[in-house]
RODO-2510 file (C-alpha; in nm, 4 decimals, decimal comma):
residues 514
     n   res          X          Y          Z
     1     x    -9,3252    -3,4555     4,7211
     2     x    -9,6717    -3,3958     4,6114
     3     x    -9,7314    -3,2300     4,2111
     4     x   -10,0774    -3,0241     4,1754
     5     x   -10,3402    -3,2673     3,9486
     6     x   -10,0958    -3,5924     3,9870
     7     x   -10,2479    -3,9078     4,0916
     8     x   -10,0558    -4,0871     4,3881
     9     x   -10,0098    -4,4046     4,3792
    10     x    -9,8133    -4,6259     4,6086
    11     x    -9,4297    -4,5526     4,5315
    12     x    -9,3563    -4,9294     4,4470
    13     x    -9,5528    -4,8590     4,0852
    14     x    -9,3367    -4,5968     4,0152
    15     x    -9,0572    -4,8101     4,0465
    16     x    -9,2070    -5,0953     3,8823
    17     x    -9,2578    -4,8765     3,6040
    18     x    -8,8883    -4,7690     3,6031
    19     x    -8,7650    -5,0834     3,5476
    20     x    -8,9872    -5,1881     3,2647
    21     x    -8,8375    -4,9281     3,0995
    22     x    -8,5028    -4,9831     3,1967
    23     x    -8,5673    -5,2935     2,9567
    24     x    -8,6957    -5,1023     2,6684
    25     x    -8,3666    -4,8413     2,7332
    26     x    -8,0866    -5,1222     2,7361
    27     x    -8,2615    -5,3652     2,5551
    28     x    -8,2817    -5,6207     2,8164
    29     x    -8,5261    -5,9078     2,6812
    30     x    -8,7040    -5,6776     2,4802
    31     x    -8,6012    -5,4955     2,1006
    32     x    -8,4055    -5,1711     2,2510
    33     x    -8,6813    -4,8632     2,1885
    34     x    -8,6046    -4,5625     2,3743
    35     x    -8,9732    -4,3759     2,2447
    36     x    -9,1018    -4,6567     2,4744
    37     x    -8,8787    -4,6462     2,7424
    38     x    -8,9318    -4,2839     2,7777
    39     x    -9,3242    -4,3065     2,7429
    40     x    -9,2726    -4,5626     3,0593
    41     x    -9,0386    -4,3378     3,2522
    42     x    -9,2657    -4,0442     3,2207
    43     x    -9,5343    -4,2766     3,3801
    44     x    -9,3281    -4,3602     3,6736
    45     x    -9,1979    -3,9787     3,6963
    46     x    -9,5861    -3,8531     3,7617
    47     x    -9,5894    -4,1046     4,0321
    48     x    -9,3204    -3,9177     4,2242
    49     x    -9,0199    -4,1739     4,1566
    50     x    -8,7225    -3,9466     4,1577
    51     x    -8,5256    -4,1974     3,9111
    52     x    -8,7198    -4,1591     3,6796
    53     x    -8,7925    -3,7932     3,6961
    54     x    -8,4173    -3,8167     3,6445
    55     x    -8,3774    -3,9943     3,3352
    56     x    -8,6834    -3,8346     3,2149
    57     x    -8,4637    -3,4801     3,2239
    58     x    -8,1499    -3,6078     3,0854
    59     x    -8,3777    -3,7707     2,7752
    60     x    -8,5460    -3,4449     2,7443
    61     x    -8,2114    -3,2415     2,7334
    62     x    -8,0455    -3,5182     2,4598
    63     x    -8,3820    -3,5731     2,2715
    64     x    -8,3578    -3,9286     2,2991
    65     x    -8,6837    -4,0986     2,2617
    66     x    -8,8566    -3,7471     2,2603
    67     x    -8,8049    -3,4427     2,1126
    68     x    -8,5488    -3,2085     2,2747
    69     x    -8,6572    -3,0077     2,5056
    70     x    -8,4193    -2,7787     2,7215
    71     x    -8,6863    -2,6394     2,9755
    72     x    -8,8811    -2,9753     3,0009
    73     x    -8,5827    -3,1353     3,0923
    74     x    -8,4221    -2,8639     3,3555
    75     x    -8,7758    -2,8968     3,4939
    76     x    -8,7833    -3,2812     3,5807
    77     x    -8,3736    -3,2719     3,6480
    78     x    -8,4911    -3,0312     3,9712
    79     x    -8,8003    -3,2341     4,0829
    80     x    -8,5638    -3,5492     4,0674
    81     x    -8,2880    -3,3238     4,2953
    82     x    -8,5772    -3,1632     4,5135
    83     x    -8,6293    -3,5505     4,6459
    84     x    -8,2252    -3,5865     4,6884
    85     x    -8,1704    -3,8051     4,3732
    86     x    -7,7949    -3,8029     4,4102
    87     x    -7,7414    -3,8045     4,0107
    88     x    -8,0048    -3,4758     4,0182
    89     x    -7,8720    -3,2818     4,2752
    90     x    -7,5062    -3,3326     4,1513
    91     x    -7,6587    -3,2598     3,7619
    92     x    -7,7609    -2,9716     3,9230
    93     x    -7,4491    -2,8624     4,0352
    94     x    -7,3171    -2,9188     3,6647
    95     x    -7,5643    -2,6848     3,5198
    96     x    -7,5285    -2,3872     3,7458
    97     x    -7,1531    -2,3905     3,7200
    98     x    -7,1564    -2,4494     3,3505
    99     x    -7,4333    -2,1985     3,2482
   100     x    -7,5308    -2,3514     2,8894
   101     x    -7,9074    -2,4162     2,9901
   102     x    -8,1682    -2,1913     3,0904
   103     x    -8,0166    -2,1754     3,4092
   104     x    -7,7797    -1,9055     3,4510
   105     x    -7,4434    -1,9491     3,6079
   106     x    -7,4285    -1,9170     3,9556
   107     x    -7,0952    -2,0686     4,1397
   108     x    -7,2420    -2,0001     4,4408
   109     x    -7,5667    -2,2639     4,3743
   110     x    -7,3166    -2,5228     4,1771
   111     x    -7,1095    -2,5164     4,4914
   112     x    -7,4420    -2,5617     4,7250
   113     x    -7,5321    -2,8715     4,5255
   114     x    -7,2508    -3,0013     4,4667
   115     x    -7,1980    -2,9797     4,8763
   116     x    -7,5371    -3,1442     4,8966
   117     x    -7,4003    -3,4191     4,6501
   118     x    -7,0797    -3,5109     4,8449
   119     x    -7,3117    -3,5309     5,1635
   120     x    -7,5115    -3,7842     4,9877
   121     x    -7,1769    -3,9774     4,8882
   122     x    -7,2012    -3,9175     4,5403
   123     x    -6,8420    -3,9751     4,4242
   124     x    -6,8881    -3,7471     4,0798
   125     x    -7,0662    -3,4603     4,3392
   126     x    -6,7483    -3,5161     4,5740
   127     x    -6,5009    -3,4746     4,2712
   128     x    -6,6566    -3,2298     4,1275
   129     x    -6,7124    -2,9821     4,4405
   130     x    -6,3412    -3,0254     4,4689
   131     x    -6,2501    -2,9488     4,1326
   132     x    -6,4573    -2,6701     4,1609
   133     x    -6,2532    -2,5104     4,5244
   134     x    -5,9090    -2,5820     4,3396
   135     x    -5,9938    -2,4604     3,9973
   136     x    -6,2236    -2,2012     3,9625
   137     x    -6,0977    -1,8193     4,0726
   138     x    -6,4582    -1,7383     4,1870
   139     x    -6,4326    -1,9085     4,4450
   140     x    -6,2544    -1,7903     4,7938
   141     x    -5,9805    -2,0928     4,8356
   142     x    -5,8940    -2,0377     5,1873
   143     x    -5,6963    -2,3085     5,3446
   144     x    -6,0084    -2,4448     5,5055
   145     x    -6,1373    -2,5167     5,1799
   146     x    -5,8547    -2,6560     5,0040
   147     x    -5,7818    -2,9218     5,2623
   148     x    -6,1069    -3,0393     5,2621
   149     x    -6,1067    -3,0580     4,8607
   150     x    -5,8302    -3,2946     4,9021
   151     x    -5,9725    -3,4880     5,1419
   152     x    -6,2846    -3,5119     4,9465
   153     x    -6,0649    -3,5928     4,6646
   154     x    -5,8615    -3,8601     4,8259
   155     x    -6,1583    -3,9984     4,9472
   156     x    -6,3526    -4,0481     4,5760
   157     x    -6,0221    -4,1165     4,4505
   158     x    -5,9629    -4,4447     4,7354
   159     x    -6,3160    -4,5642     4,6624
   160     x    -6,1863    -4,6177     4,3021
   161     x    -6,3772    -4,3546     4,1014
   162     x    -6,1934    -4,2848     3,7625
   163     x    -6,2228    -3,8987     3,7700
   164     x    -6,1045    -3,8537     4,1187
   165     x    -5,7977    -4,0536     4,0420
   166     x    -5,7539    -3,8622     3,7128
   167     x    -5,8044    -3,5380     3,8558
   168     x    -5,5598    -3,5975     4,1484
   169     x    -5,3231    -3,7545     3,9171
   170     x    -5,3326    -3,3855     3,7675
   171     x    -5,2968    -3,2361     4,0458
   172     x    -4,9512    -3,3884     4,1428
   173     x    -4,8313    -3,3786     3,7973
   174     x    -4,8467    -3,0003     3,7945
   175     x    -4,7667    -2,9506     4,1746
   176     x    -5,0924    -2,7912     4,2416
   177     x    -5,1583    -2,7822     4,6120
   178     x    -4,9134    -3,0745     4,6739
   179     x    -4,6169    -3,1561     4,6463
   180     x    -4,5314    -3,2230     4,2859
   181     x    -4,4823    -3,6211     4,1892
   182     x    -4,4441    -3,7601     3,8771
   183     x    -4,4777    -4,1211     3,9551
   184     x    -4,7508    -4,0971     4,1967
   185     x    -4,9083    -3,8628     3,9096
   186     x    -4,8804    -4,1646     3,6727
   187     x    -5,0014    -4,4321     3,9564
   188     x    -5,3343    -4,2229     3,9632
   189     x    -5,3598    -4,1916     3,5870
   190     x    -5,2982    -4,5582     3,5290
   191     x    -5,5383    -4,6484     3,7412
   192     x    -5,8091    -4,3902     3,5484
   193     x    -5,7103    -4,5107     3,2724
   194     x    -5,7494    -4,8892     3,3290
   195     x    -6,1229    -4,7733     3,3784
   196     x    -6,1415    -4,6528     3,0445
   197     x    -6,1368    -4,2781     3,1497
   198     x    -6,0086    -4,1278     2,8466
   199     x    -5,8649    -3,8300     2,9752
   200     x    -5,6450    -4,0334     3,2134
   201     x    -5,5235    -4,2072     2,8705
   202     x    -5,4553    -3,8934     2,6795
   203     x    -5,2234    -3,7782     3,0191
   204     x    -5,0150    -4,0830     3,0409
   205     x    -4,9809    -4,0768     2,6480
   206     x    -4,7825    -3,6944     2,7814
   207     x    -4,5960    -3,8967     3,0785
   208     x    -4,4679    -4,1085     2,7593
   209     x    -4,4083    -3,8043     2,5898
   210     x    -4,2081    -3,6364     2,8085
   211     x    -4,0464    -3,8833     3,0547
   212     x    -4,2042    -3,7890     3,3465
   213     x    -4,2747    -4,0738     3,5881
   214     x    -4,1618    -4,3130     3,3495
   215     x    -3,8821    -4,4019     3,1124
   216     x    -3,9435    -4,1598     2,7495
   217     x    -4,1562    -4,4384     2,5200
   218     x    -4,3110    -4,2435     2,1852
   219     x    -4,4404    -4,5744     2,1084
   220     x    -4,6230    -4,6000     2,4160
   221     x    -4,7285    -4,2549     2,4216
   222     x    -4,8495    -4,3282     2,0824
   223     x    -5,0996    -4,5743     2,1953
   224     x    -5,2613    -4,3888     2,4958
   225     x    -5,3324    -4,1148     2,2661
   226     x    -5,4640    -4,3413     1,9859
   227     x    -5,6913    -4,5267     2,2447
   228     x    -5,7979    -4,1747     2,4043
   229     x    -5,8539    -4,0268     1,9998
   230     x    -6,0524    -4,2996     1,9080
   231     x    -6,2684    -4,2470     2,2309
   232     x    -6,3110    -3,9002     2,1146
   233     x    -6,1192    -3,7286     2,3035
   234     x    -5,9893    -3,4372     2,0880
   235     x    -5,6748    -3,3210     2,2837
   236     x    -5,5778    -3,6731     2,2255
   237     x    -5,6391    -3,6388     1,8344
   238     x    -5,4103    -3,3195     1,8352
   239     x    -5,1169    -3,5031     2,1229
   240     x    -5,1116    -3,7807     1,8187
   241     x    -5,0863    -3,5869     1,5414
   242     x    -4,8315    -3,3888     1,7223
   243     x    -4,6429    -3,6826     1,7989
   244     x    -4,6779    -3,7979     1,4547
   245     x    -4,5162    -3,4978     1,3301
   246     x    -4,2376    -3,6047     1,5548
   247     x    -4,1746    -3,9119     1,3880
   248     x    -4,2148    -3,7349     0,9943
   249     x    -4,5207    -3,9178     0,8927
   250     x    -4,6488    -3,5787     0,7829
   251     x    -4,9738    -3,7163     0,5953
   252     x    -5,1365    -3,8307     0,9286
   253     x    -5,0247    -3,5684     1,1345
   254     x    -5,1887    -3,3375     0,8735
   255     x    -5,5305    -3,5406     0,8913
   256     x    -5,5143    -3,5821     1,2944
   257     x    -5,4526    -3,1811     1,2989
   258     x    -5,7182    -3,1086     1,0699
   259     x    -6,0012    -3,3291     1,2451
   260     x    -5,9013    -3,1894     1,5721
   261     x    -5,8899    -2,8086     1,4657
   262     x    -6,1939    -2,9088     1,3221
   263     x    -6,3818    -2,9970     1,6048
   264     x    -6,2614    -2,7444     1,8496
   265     x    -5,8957    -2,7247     1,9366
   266     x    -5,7046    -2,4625     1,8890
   267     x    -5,3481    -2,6141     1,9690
   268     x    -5,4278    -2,8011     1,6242
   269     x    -5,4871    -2,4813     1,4446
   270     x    -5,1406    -2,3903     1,5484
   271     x    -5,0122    -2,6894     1,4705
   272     x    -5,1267    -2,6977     1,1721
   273     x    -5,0173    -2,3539     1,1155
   274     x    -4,6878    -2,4710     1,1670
   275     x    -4,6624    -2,7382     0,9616
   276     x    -4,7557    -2,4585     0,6758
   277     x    -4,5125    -2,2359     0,7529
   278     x    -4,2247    -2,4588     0,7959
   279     x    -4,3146    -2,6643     0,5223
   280     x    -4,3415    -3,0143     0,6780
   281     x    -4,4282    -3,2565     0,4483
   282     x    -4,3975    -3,0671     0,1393
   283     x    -4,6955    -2,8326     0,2589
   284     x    -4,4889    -2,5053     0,2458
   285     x    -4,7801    -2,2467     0,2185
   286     x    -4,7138    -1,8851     0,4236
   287     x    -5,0698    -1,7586     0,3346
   288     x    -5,2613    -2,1054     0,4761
   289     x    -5,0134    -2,0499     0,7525
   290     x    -5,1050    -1,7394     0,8415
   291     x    -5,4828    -1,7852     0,8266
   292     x    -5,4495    -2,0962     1,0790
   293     x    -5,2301    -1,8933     1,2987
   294     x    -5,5131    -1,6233     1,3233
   295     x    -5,7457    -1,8446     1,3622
   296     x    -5,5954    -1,9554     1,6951
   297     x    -5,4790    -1,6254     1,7590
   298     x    -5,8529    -1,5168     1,7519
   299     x    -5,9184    -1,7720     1,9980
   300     x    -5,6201    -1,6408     2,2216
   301     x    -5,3479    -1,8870     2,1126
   302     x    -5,0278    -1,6614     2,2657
   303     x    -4,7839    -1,8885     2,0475
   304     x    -4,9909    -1,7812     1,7669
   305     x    -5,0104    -1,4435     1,8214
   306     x    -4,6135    -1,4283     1,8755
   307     x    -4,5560    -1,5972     1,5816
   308     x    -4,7875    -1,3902     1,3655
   309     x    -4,5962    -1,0891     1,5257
   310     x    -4,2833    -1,2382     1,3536
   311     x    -4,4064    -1,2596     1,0305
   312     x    -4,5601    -0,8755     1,0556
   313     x    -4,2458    -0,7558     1,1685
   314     x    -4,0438    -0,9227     0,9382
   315     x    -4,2762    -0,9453     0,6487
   316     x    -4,3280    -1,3037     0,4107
   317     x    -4,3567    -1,3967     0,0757
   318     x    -4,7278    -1,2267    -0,0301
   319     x    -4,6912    -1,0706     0,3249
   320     x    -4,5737    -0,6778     0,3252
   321     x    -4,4002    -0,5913     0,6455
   322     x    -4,6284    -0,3976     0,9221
   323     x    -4,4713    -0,3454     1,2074
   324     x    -4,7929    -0,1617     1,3719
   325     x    -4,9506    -0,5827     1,3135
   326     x    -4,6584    -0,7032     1,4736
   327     x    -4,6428    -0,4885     1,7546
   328     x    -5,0614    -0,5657     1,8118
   329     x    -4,9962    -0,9363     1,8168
   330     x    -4,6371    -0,9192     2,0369
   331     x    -4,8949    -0,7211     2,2843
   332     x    -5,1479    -0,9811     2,3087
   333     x    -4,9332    -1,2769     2,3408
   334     x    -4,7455    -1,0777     2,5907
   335     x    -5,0156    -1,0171     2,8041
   336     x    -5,0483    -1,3803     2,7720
   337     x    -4,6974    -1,3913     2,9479
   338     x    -4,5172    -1,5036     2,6702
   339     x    -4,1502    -1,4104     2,7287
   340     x    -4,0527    -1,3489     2,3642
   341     x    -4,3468    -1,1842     2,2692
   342     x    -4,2561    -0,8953     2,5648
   343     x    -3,8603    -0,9277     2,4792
   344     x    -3,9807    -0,8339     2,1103
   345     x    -4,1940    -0,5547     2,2346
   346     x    -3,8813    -0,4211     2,4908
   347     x    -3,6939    -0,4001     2,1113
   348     x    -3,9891    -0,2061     1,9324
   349     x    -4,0222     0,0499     2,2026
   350     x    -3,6521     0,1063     2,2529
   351     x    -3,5710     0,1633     1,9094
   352     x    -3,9396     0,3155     1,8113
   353     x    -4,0609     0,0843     1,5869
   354     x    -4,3936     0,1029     1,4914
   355     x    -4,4335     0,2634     1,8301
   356     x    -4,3569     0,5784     1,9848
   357     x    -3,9769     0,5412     2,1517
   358     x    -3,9988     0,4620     2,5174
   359     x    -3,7104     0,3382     2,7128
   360     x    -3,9263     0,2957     3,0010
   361     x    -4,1864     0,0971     2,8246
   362     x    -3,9007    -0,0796     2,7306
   363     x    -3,7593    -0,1849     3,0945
   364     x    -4,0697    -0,2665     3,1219
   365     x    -4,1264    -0,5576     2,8873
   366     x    -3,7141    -0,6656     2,9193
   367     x    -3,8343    -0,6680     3,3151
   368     x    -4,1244    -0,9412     3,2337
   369     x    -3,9688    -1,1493     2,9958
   370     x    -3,6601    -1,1533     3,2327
   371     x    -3,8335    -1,2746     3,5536
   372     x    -3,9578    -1,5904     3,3505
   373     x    -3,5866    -1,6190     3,2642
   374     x    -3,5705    -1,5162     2,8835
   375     x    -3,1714    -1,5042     2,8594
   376     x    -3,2375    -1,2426     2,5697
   377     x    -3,4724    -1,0317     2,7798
   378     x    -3,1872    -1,0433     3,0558
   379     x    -2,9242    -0,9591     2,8179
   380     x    -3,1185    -0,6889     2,6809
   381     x    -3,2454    -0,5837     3,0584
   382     x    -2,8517    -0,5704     3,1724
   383     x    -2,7942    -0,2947     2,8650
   384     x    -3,0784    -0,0812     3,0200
   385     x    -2,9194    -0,0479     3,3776
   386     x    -2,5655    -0,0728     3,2333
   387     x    -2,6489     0,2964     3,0636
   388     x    -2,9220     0,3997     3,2743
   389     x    -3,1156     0,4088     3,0323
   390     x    -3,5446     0,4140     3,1421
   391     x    -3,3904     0,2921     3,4451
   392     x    -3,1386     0,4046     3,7119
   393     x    -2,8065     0,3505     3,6189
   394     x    -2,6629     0,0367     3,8299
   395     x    -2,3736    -0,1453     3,7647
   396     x    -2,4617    -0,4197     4,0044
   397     x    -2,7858    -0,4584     3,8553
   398     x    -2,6457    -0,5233     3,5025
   399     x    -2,4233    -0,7560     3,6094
   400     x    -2,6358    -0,9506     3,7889
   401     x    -2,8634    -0,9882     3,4824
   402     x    -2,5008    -1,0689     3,2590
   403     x    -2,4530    -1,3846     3,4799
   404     x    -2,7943    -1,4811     3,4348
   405     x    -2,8195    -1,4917     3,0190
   406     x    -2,4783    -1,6389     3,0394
   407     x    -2,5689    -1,9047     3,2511
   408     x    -2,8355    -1,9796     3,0137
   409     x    -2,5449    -2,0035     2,7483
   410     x    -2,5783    -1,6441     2,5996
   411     x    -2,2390    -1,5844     2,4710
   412     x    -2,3050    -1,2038     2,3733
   413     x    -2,3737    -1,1766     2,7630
   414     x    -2,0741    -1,3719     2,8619
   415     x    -1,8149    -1,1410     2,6612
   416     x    -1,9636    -0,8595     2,8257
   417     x    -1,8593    -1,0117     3,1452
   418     x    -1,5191    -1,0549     3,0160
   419     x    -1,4644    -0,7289     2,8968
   420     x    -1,6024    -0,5619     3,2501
   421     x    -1,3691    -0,8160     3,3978
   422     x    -1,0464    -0,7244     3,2400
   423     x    -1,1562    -0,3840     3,2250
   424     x    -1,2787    -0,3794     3,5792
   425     x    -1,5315    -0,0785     3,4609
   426     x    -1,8707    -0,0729     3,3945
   427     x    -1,8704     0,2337     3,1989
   428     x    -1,7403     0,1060     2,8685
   429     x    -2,0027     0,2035     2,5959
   430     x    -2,1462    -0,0882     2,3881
   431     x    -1,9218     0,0317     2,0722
   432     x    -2,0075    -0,2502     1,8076
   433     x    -2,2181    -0,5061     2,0541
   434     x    -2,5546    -0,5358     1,8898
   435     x    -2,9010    -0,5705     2,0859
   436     x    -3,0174    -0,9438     2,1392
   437     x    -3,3810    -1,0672     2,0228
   438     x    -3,5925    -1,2194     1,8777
   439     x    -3,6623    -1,0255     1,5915
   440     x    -3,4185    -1,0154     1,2645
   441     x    -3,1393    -0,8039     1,3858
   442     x    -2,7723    -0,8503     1,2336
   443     x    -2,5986    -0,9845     1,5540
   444     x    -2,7113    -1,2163     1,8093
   445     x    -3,0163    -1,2859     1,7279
   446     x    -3,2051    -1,6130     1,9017
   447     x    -3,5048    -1,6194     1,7735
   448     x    -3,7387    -1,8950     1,8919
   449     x    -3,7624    -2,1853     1,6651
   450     x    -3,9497    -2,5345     1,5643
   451     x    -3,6610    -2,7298     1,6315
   452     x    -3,7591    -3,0872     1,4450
   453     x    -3,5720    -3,4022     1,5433
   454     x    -3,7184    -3,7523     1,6116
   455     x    -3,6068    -3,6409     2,0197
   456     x    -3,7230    -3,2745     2,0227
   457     x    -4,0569    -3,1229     2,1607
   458     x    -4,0579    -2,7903     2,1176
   459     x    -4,3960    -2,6938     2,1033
   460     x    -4,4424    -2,5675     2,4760
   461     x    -4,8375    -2,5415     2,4979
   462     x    -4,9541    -2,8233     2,2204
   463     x    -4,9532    -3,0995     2,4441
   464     x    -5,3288    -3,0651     2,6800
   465     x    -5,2935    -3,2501     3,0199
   466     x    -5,6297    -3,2747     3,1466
   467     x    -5,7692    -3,2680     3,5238
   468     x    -6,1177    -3,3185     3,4795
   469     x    -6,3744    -3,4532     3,2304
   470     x    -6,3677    -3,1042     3,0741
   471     x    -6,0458    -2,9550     2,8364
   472     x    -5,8515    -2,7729     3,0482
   473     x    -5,4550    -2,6606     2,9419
   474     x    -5,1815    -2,6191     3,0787
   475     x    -5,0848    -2,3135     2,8926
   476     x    -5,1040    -1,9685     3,0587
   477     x    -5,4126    -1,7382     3,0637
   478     x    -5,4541    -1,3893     3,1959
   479     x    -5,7898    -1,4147     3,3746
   480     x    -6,0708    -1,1704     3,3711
   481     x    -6,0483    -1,0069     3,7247
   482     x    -6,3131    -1,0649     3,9003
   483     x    -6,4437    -1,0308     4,2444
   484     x    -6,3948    -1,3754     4,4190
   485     x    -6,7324    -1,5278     4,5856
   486     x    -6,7472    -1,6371     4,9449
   487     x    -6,8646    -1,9498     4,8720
   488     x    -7,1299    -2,0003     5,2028
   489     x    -7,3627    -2,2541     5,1253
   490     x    -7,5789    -2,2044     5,4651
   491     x    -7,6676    -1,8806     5,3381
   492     x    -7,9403    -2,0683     5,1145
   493     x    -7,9870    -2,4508     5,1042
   494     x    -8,0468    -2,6863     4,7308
   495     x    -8,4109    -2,7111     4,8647
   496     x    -8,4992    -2,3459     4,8898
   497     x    -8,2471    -2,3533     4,5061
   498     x    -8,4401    -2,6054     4,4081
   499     x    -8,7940    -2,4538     4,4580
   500     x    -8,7208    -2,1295     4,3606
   501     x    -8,5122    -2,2646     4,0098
   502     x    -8,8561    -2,4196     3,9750
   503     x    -9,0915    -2,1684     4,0602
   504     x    -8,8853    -1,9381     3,8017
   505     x    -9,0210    -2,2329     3,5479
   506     x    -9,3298    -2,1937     3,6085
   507     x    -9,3964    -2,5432     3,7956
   508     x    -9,6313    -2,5982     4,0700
   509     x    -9,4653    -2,8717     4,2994
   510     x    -9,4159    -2,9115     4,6804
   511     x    -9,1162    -3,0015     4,8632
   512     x    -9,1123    -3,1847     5,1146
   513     x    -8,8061    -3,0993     5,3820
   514     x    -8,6284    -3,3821     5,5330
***
């Protein structure tokens, strides 16, 4: 590669160069200065050593030993990857998929170079382009693709790279596009973690948690997520202060939830939120309760949003009742796919409050909740086709649904059963039977609950199992529909990326094609 008004020297002085500055950088012999060790780096970068036009980039985008310079450092990152620099052409990859530098996200180019990457055995390039085919909904996951994401997977993962095994470890944890495994799920993690990857800590500190793949230990999940916290790692920071909820030590919990909320997650801003409201701790305070839950609620926390629906409907101390709140926040959550957010919206449309009556709308949210096996939503689904009502009358229908709740120990549904059974007619009219829900009504009511014992875990979506070296939950999201990209890399190769990413930047440079 040849830049306009560079002098060319032989390449061995670039490299040369590199390495003197490698000293100044680590502080090998030398007094560690990285203003010198990037003034010798830049040297060796105008001499055409890719390394260094590397390093030079990723100083320029963390202004160490120079000021910060986004474009600058974008600019040397693609001269570095338009010589094949493994590091560069897989950093590449990282910036089109993630967007947050002047270059704009593009799947289709993170893909390309990430392809490019694996081809040049870059293990972080090869776990990364398969993360990318098994987690992102832009791209087209045929079956093609996914096999060859595991096998690229399996492959980083055998050569011992941390994320690989970390990410695969997630994968058969959550029985995504394998069989599900628990043990070999902790195998992989232990092995991450033993590298000091401190995601893979954070996940076996949930294996602990929740006695998958090995025996329940709080103690031991106590320490992964204390060694992943102090790391950094802020789903670990909120795991441990969940856990030491758990155990009543309500003081660091508290401090744990409020570092983590403070730096990002919102699982801790529900936590915290429930810690207010239920008064853990002595910290009984609705109104700091409610302003953490809609904090996370802005942020699209669906346990949040339900659980601000509760208080609307049912109003708090301070806290009039609005059921028009309460029927905004059930909505969101519910089109979050929580199930007791849409049972309590079936209840609010049936009986028209703080909502126009609907008995289909009604079916309609009993019919969600119900398929994710809400024994309320079932219940209440079962009265619908029992007296036909937003719904076709079927008898066989309702009882179907009765012998689901009551399998799930609703006893309002099992008497129902009883009565049809002695009765042997479906007909009979509900007479005093009151609707189940989770909203205050005077008979059967189930609401959900922060059940608190030293062996209960509750809290379905506070624990954050993470595949990657980026925060990803578990908990359920509606994605943005979107029109998936056929990911086709040999429509346009990293090269002609590469030159045109830099021509857009306004740098003269030729590229030489191998």
């Amino acid at each position: 590669m040849l830049f306009s008004n560079a002098i060319v020297l032989d390449s061995d002085d670039g490299g040369d160069l590199a390495l003197n500055a490698d000293k100044h950088f680590f502080g090998h012999g030398v007094t560690q200065n990285y203003e010198a060790a990037f003034r010798l780096y830049m040297g060796s970068a105008r001499l055409n050593y890719s390394r260094a036009q590397y390093v030079v980039g990723t100083m320029f985008l963390a202004g160490l030993g120079t000021s910060k310079n986004e474009k600058e450092g974008v600019k040397w990152i693609l001269r570095a990857a338009a010589q094949s620099y493994p590091d560069a052409v897989n950093h590449v990859g990282l910036l089109y998929e993630s967007g947050d530098t002047i270059l704009e996200k593009d799947i289709l180019k993170a893909y390309s170079f990430f392809k490019r990457a694996m081809e040049l055995e870059h293990l972080d390039g090869m776990t990364n382009l398969a993360n990318l085919i098994l987690s992102n909904p832009d791209v087209d996951r045929t079956e093609d693709n996914v096999r060859d994401a595991l096998k690229t997977l399996r492959d980083a993962e055998e050569k011992g790279y941390a994320k690989a095994q970390n990410l695969l470890g997630h994968l058969y944890y959550t029985g995504s596009f394998v069989k599900r495994d628990y043990d070999k799920a902790v195998e992989l993690f232990r092995k991450s973690a033993e590298q000091g990857n401190v995601f893979a800590q954070n996940n076996l500190g949930i294996c602990y948690e929740e006695g998958h793949g090995v025996v329940k230990d709080y103690a031991t999940a106590t320490t992964y997520y204390d060694r992943s916290s102090k790391a950094g790692n802020v789903s670990a920071m909120n795991n441990l202060g969940y856990i030491k909820m758990l155990q009543r030590q309500f003081d660091q919990a508290k401090n744990l939830l409020h570092d983590a909320a403070d730096r990002g997650s919102v699982d801790a801003l529900y936590n915290l939120a429930t810690m207010y409201d239920r008064g853990f701790g002595d910290m009984a305070n609705i109104h700091l309760a409610v302003s953490y839950y809609t904090k996370a609620s802005d942020l699209n926390h669906s346990k949040a949003q339900k659980r601000l629906g509760d208080i609307y409907y049912s109003g708090a101390e301070g806290i009039p009742i609005d059921h028009g709140k309460a029927l905004q926040y059930y909505f969101s959550s519910a089109l979050q796919g929580n199930a007791d957010a849409q049972n309590n919206l079936g209840i609010m449309h049936e009986e028209g409050i703080g909502v126009e009556q609907s008995d289909e709308e009604a079916v309609r949210w009993y019919s969600d909740a119900a398929q994710q096996g809400h024994m309320d939503a079932c219940f209440n689904l079962a009265l619908m086709y029992e007296e036909g009502k937003g719904v076709e009358r079927s008898a066989m229908e309702a009882m179907d649904l009765y012998r689901v709740a009551a399998d799930k120990g609703h006893k309002a549904a099992l008497d129902r059963i009883m009565m049809v059974r002695q009765s042997q007619k479906l007909d009979n009219k509900k007479k005093d039977l009151m609707k189940s829900s989770t909203l205050h009504m005077p008979l059967y009511r189930s609401r959900s609950k922060v059940h608190f014992n030293d062996n209960d875990s509750e809290y379905s979506d506070v624990v954050v199992l993470e595949s990657s070296d980026s925060m990803i939950r578990l908990r359920s999201k509606t994605p943005t529909p979107s029109t998936p990209v056929i990911v086709s890399p040999k429509k346009t190769s990293p090269t002609d990326m590469v030159q045109s990413a830099l021509n857009a930047l306004g740098t003269s440079v030729e590229i030489k094609s191998s």
